[in-house]
VOLOPA-212072 format. One record per residue (C-alpha): y, x negated, z; residue in three letters; residue number from 1. Coordinates in Angstrom, 1 decimal. Example, Ala and Ser with C-alpha at 12.3 -4.5 7.8 and 13.67 -1.06 7.14 Angstrom:
2
+--------+--------+--------+------+------+
:  north :   east :     up : resn : resi :
+--------+--------+--------+------+------+
:   -4.5 :  -12.3 :    7.8 :  ala :    1 :
:   -1.1 :  -13.7 :    7.1 :  ser :    2 :
+--------+--------+--------+------+------+
***
This chain:
126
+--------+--------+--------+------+------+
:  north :   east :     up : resn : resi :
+--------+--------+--------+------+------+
:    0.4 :   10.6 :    2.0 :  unk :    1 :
:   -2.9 :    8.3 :    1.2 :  unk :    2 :
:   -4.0 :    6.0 :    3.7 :  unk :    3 :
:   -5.2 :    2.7 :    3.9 :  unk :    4 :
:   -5.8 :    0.7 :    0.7 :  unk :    5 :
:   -4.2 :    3.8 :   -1.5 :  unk :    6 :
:   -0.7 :    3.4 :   -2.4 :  unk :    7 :
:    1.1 :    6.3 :   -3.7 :  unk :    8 :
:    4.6 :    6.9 :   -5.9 :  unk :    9 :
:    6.5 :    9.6 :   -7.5 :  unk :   10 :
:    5.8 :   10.5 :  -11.1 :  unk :   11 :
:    8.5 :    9.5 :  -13.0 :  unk :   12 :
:    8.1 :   12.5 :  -15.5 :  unk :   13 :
:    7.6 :   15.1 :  -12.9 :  unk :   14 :
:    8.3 :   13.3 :   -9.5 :  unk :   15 :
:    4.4 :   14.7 :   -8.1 :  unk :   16 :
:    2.8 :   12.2 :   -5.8 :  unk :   17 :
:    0.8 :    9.7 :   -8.0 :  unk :   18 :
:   -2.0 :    7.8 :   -6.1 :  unk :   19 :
:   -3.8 :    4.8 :   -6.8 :  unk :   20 :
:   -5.8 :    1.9 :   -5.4 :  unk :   21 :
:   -4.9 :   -1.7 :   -5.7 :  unk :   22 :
:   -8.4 :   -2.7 :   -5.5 :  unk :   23 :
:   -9.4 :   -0.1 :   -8.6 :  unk :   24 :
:   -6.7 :   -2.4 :  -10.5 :  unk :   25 :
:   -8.6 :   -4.9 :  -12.4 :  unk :   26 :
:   -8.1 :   -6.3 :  -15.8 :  unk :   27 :
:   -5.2 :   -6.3 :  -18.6 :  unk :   28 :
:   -5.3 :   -2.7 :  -19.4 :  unk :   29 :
:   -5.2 :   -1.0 :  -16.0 :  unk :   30 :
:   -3.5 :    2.8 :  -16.2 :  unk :   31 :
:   -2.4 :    4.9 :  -13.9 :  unk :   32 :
:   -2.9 :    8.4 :  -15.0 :  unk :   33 :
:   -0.3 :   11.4 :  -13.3 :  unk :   34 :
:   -3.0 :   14.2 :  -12.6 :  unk :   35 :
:    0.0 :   16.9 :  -12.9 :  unk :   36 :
:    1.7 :   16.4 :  -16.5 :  unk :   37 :
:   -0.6 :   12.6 :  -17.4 :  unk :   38 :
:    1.7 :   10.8 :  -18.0 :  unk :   39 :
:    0.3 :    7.1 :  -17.9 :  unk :   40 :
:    2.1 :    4.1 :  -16.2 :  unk :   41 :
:    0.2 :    0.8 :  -17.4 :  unk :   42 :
:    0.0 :   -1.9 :  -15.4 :  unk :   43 :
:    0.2 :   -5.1 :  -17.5 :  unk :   44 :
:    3.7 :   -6.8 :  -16.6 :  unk :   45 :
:    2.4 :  -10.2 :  -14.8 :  unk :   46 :
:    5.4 :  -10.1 :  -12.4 :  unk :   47 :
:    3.9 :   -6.3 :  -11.0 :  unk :   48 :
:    0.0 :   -7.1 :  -11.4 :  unk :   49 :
:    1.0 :  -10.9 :   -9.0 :  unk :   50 :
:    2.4 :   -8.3 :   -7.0 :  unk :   51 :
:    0.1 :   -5.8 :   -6.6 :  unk :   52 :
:   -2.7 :   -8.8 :   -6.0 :  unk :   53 :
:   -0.4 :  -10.1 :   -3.1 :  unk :   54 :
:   -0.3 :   -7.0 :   -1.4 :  unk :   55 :
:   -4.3 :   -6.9 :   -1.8 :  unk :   56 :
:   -4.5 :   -9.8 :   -0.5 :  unk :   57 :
:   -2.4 :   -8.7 :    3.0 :  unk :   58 :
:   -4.7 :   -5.6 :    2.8 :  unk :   59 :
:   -7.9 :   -7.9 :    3.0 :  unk :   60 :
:   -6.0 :   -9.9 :    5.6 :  unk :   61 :
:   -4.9 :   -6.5 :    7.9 :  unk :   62 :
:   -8.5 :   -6.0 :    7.5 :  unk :   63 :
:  -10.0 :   -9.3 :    8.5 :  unk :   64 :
:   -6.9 :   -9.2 :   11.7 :  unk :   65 :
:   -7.5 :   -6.1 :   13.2 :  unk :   66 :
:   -9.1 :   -8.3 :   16.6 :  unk :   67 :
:   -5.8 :   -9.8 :   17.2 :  unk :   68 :
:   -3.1 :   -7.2 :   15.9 :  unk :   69 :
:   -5.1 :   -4.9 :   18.5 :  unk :   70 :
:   -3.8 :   -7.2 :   20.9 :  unk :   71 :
:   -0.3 :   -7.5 :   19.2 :  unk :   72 :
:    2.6 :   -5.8 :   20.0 :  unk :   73 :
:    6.2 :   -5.4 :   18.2 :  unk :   74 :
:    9.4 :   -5.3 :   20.9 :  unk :   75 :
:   12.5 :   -3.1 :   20.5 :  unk :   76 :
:   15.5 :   -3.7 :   22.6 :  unk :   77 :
:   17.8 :   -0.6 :   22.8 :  unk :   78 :
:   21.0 :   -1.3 :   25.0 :  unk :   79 :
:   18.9 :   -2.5 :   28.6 :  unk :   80 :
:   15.6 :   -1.1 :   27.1 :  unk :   81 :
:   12.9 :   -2.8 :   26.1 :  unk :   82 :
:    9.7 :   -1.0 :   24.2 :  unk :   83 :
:    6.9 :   -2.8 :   22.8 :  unk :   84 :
:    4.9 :   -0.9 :   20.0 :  unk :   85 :
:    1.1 :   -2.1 :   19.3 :  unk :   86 :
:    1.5 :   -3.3 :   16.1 :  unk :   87 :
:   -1.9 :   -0.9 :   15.5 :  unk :   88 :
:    0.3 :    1.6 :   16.4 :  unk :   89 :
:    2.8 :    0.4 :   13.6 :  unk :   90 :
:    0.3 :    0.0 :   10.9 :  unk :   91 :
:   -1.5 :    3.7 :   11.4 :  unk :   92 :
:    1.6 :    5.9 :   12.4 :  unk :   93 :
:    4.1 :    4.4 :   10.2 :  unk :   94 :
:    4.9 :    4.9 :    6.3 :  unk :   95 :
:    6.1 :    1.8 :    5.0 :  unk :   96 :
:    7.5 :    1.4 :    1.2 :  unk :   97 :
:    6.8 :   -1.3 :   -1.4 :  unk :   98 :
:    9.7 :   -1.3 :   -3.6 :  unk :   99 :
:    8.6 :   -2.6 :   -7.3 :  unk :  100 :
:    9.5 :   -2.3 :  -10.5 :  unk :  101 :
:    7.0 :   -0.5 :  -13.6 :  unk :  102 :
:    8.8 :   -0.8 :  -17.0 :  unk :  103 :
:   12.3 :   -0.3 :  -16.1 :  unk :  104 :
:   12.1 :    1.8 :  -13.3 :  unk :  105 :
:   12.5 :    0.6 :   -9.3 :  unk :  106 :
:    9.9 :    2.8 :   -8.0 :  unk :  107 :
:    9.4 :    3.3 :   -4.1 :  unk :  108 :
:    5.2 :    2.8 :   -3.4 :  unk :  109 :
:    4.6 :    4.3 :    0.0 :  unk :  110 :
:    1.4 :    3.1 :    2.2 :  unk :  111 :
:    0.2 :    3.3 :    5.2 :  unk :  112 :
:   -2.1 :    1.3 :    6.9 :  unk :  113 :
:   -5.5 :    2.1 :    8.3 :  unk :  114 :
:   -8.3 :   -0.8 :    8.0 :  unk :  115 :
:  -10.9 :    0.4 :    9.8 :  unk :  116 :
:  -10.8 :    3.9 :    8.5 :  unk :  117 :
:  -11.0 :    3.6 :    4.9 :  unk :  118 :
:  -11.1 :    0.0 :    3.9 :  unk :  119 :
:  -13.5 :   -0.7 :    1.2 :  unk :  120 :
:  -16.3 :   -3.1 :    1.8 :  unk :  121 :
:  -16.6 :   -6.4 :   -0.1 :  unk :  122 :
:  -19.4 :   -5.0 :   -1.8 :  unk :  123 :
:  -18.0 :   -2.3 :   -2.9 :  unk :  124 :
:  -15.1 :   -4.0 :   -4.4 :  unk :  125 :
:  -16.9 :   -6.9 :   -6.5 :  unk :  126 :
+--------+--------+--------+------+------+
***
């Protein structure tokens, strides 16, 4: 599993773990390349690139949060149990799934959170 910023799904052609960056997504002709049989999944349906910009968007906005969340906690009640879980603890442990569609496929895109660990400057983006 990638961290951070990378987002990873399974190849359609031969279900290997295909990862990618939604900040290295830029323009009308963006590919994603399978490094095991290449077979390329092109990123130009509007619907999935306003999509893909949204989640970039929460990335930059984990990023720019990580003061408060760090002070943020998420509460589970089980029967006469209560846990709270840093929501830290939630963004860096946890796998989480973005379910979109490429083509005609519904593809699950697993991520998992780490801003200060591999977060790409501003800089380095523009």
């Amino acid at each position: 599993m990638q961290k951070g910023h990378q987002l990873q799904f399974n190849c359609l052609g031969c279900q290997n773990p295909v990862c990618f960056s939604v900040f290295d997504l830029e323009g009308s002709d963006a590919n994603i390349i399978c490094s095991q049989c290449k077979k390329k999944y092109a990123l130009n349906d509007e619907t999935l690139k306003r999509q893909l910009r949204k989640f970039e968007a929460l990335c930059r906005q984990i990023l720019e949060s990580e003061e408060i969340l760090g002070n943020t906690a998420v509460g589970i009640d089980v029967g006469e149990h209560h846990v709270a879980i840093p929501y830290k603890l939630l963004l860096t442990r946890l796998t989480s799934s973005l379910n979109l569609k490429i083509g005609k496929e519904q593809v699950a895109i697993s991520f998992r959170m780490e801003p200060l660990r591999d977060m790409p400057t501003i800089d380095n983006i523009r």
